[in-house]
C-alpha positions in Angstrom: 43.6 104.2 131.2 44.6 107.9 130.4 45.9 108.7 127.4 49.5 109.7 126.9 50.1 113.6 125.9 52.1 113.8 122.1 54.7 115.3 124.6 55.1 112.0 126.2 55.2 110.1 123.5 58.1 112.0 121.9 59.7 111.9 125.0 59.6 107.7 125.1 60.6 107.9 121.3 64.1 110.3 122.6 64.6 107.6 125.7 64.4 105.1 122.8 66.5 106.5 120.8 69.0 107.3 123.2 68.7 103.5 124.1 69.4 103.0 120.3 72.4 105.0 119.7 73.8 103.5 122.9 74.1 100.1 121.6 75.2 101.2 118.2 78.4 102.8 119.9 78.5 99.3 122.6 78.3 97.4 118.7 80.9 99.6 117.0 83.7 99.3 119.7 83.4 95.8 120.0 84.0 95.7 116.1 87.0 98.3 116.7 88.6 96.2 119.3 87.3 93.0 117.4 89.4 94.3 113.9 92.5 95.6 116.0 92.5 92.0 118.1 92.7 90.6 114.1 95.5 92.9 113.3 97.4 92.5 116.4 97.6 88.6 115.4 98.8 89.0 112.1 101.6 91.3 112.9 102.7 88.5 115.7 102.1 86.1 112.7 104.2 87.9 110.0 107.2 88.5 113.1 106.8 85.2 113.7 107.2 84.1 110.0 110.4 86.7 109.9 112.3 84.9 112.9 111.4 81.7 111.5 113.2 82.9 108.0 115.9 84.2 109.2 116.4 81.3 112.0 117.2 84.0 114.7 115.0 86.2 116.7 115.0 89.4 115.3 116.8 92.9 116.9 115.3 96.3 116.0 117.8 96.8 113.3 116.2 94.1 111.2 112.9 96.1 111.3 115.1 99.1 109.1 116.7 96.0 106.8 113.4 94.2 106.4 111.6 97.3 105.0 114.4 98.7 102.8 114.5 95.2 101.6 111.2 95.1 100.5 110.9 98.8 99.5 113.8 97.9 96.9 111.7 94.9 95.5 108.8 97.1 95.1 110.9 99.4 93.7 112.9 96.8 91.4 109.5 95.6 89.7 106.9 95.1 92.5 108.3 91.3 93.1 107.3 91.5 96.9 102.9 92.9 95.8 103.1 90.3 92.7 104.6 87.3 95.5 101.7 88.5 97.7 99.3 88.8 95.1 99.9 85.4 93.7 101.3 86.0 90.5 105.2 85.3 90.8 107.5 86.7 88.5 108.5 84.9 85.1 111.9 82.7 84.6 113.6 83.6 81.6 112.7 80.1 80.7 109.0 80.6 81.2 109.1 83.9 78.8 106.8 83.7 76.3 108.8 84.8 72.6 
């Protein structure tokens, strides 16, 4: 059995490689489609949580209502982030004082 030149050793180490890199870009776009799948399902989730709410399926003026609405919570004291976050806001009869 001959020996393999240094030359054809690098060269199996590049086809390797190449072979490596490859599957890392297969690997990533599966994550990628993987993630926006996720996404996808939560947005039909949320919509779905809307219509429910409002007891009507929703037109596309309700998208411009829905986030003023919630841009003026944010903007009234962050009620909508603190209701997501868990911590709701405090009565007046729950005040500490």
């Amino acid at each position: 059995m001959a020996q393999r030149t240094y030359d054809e050793r690098i060269d199996e180490l590049r086809k390797k490689q190449d072979q490596l890199k490859a599957q890392e870009r297969d690997l990533k776009k599966r994550q990628t489609a993987e993630e926006r799948k996720k996404r996808t399902r939560r947005l039909i989730e949320l919509g779905g949580i809307v219509e429910s709410v409002l007891g009507r399926p929703t037109v596309d003026e309700d998208k411009v209502r829905f986030m003023n609405f919630l841009k003026r919570q944010e903007t009234n004291g962050n009620f909508f982030t603190k209701a997501m976050n868990g911590k709701e806001p405090k009565s007046e009869n729950n005040a500490e004082g």
